[in-house]
C-alpha positions as CSV (number, residue, x, y, z in Angstrom):
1,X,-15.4,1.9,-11.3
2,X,-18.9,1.0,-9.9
3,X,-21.1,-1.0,-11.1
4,X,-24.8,-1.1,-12.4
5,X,-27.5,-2.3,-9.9
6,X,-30.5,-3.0,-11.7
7,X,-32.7,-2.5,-8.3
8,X,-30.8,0.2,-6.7
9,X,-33.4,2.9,-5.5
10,X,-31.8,6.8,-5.9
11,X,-32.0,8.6,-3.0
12,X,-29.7,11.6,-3.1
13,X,-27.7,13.4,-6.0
14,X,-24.3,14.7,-5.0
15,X,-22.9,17.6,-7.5
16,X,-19.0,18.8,-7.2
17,X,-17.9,22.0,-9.4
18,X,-14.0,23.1,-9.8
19,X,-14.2,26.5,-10.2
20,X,-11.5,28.5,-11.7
21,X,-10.3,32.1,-11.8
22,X,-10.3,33.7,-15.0
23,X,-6.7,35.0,-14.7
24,X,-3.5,33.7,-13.6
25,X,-2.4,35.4,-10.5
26,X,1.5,36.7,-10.4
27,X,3.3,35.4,-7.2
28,X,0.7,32.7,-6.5
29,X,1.3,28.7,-7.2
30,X,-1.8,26.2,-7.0
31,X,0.1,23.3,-5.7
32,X,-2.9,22.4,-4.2
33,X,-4.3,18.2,-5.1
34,X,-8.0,18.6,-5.3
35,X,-10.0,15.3,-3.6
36,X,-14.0,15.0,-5.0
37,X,-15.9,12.3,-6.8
38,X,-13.5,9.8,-5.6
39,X,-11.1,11.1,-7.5
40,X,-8.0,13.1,-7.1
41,X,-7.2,16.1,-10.0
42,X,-3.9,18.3,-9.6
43,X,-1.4,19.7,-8.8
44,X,-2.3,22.2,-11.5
45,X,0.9,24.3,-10.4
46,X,0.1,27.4,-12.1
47,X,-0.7,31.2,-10.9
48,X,-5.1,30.2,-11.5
49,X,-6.7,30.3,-8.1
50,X,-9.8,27.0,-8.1
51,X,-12.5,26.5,-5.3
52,X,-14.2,23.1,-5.3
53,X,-17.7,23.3,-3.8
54,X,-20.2,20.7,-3.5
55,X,-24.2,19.9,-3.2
56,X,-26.0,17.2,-2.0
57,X,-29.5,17.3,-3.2
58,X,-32.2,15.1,-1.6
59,X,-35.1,13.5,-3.8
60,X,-38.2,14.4,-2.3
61,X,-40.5,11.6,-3.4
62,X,-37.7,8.7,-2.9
63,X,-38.4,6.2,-0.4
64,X,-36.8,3.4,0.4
65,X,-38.4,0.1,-0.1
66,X,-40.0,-1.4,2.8
């Protein structure tokens, strides 16, 4: 867990999706451990194919202090 830094200036927003398939796939196993946000989720071992994609968006009138 992080904590809150009153003075801490935001720079850049990272976003991270799990996406899932909407059915269950025969013959196919997600064994798959999925590693984003610091965090690791699964194995989910079921027949549902899942993509993880990310974006890192940069805030265009941030600065950093001088």
């Amino acid at each position: 867990m992080r904590s809150f830094i009153p003075d801490a200036e935001i720079l850049a927003v990272r976003i991270w999706v799990r996406i899932r398939a909407e059915r269950a796939e025969n013959g196919f196993s997600d064994t798959n451990v999925y590693q984003y946000a610091d965090v690791n989720v699964g194995p989910f071992n079921d027949g549902f194919r899942r993509i993880v994609v990310s974006k890192t968006i940069y805030l265009r009138n941030a600065r950093p202090a001088t």
